[in-house]
C-alpha positions in Angstrom: 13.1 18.9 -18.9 12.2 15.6 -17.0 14.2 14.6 -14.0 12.7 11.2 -14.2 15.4 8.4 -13.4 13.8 5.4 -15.8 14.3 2.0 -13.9 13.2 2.7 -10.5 10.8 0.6 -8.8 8.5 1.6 -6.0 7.4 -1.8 -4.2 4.1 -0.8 -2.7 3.6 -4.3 0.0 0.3 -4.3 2.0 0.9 -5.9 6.1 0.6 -9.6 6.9 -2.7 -10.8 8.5 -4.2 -9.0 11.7 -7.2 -10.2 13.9 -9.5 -7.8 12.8 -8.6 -8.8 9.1 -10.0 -12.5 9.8 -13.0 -10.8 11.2 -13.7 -8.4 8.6 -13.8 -5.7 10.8 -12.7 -2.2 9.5 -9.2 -1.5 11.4 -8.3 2.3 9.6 -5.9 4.0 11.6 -6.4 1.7 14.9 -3.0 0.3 16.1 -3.5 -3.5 15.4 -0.8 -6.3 15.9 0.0 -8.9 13.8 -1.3 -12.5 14.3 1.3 -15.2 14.4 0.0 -15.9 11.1 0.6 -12.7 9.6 4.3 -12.6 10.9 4.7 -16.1 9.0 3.4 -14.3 6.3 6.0 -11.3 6.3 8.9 -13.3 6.6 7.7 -15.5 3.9 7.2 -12.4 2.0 10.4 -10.6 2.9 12.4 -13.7 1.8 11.1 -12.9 -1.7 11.5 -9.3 -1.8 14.9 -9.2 -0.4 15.9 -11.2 -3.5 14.9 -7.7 -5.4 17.9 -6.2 -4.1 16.0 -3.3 -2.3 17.7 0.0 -1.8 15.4 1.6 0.9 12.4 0.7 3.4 9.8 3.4 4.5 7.1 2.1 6.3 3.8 3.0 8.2 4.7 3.8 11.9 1.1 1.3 13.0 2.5 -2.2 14.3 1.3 -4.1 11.4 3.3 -2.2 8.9 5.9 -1.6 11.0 6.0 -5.7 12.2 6.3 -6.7 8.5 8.4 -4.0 7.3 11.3 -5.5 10.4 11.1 -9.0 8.5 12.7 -7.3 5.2 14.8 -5.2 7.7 16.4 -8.7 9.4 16.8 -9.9 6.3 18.6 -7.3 4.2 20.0 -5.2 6.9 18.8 -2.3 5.5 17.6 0.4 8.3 13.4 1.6 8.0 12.1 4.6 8.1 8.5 5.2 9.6 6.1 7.6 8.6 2.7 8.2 9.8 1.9 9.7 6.8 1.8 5.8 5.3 -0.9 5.0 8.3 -4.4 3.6 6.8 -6.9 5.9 6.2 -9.0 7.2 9.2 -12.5 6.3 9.1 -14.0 7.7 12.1 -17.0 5.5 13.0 -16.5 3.0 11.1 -13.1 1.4 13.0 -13.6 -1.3 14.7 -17.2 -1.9 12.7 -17.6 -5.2 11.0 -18.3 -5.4 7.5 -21.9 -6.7 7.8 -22.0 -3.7 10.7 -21.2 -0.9 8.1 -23.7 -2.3 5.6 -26.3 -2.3 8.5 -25.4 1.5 10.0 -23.6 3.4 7.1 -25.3 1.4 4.1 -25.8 4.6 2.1 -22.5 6.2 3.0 -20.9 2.5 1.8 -22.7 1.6 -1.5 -22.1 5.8 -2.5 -18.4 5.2 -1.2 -18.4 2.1 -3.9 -20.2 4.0 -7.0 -16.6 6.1 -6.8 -18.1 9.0 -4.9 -16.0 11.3 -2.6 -17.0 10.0 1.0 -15.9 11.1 4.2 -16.3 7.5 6.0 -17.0 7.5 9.7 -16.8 11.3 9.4 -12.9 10.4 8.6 -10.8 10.6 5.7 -11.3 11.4 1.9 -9.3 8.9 -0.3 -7.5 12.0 -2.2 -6.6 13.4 1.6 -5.0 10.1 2.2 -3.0 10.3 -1.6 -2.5 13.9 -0.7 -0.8 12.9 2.3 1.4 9.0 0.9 1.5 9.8 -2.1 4.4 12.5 -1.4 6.3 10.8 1.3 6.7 7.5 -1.7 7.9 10.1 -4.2 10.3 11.5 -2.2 12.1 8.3 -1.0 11.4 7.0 -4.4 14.2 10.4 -5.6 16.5 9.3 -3.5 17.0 6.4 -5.2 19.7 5.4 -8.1 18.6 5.2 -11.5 18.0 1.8 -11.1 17.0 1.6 -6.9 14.2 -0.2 -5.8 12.1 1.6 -2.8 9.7 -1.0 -0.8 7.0 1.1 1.1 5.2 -1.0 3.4 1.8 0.1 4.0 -2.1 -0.6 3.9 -4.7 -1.3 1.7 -6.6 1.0 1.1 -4.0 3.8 1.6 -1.7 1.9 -1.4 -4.5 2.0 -3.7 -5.3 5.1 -3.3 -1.0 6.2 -3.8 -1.2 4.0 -6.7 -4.0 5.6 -8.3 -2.4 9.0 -7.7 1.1 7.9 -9.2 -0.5 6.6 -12.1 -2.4 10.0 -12.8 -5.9 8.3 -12.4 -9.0 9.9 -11.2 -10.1 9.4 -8.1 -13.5 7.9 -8.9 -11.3 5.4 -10.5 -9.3 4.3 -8.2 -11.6 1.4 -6.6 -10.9 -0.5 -10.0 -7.5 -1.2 -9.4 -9.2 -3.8 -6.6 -7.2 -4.8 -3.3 -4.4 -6.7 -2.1 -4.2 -9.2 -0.4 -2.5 -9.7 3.4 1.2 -9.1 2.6 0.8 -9.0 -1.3 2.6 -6.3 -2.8 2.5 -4.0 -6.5 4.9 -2.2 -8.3 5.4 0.3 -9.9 8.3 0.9 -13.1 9.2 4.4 -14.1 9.6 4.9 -17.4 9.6 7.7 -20.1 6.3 9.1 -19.6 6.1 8.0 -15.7 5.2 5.6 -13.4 3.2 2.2 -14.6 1.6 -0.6 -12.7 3.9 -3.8 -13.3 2.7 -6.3 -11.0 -1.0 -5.9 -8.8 -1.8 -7.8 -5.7 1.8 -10.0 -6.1 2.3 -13.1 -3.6 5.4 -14.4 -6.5 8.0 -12.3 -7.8 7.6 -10.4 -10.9 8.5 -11.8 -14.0 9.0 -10.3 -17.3 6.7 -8.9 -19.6 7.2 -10.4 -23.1 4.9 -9.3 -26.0 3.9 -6.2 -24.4 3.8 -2.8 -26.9 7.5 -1.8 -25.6 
């Protein structure tokens, strides 16, 4: 019998703008701060979401996450709860590489992470060790909500896609298609009767209603 408590929302919200992030250079699991920028961004951001009436915060413990996820905090007053679990995926040598960098060192290793295939890059992380490891710590804030609670989980980018993909039941090689978000854009996710669905992708705006849709 399912346990599944339909109208819960998991809002999956990427950190504001860092450095590195202007320079396209891969940041992973190093412990980057925000620029002033990207803490305008968050409490642009948080204004917003705290007008979703959010039940719980987990975030990454890296200061990014953690910078962004204290906007919603001041805002709400709602306490978070860091987990290094929600920390970007670790890419070995590839942090601290610029994009062009990568293409020039690790072009192989790239363009075969790209078709889909299950790359270990920088000698780091797979993308289904990283779900393997978020994926759980969402869910189980996510049950600790009402049957109508909203979770935020302030994170990354690459380490959201990759719980999205696994909350949706996608294959891996699939999960690149769900494309990135933006600095301090967020997704969500709606359970219904046969799970979890992607609502909104790469939001800067608040949701709005679905009208025509097959429901």
């Amino acid at each position: 019998m399912s346990t599944s408590k339909p109208g819960r929302k998991i809002v999956l919200w990427r950190h504001g703008q860092t450095a590195w992030n202007l320079e396209r250079r891969f940041q992973g699991s190093t412990d980057i701060e925000l620029t002033e920028a990207g803490l305008t961004q968050a409490r642009r951001a948080a204004r917003l979401l705290a007008s979703l009436k959010p039940d719980a915060i987990v975030s990454s413990d890296l200061k990014r996450a953690a910078a962004t996820a204290a906007e919603l905090a001041a805002v709400t007053g709602l306490p978070v709860e860091h987990d290094a679990d929600l920390r970007e995926t670790f890419a070995g040598e590839w942090q601290g590489l610029t994009h062009d960098e990568i293409l020039a060192k690790y072009g192989e290793q790239y363009t075969a992470w790209r078709r889909g295939e299950p790359v270990r890059r920088g000698g780091g992380e797979l993308e289904t060790e990283v779900a393997d490891r978020a994926a759980p710590v969402v869910l189980r804030h996510a049950a600790q909500l009402g049957e109508s609670g909203t979770l935020v989980v302030v994170s990354h980018g690459g380490t959201i896609r990759t719980t999205i993909g696994r909350l949706l039941g996608l294959e891996a090689d699939a999960w690149e298609s769900l494309g990135g978000l933006s600095n301090c854009c967020w997704s969500v996710l709606g359970e219904g009767a046969r799970g979890w669905r992607l609502l909104e992708h790469n939001a800067g705006t608040l949701p709005e209603p679905v009208l025509g849709d097959d429901d």
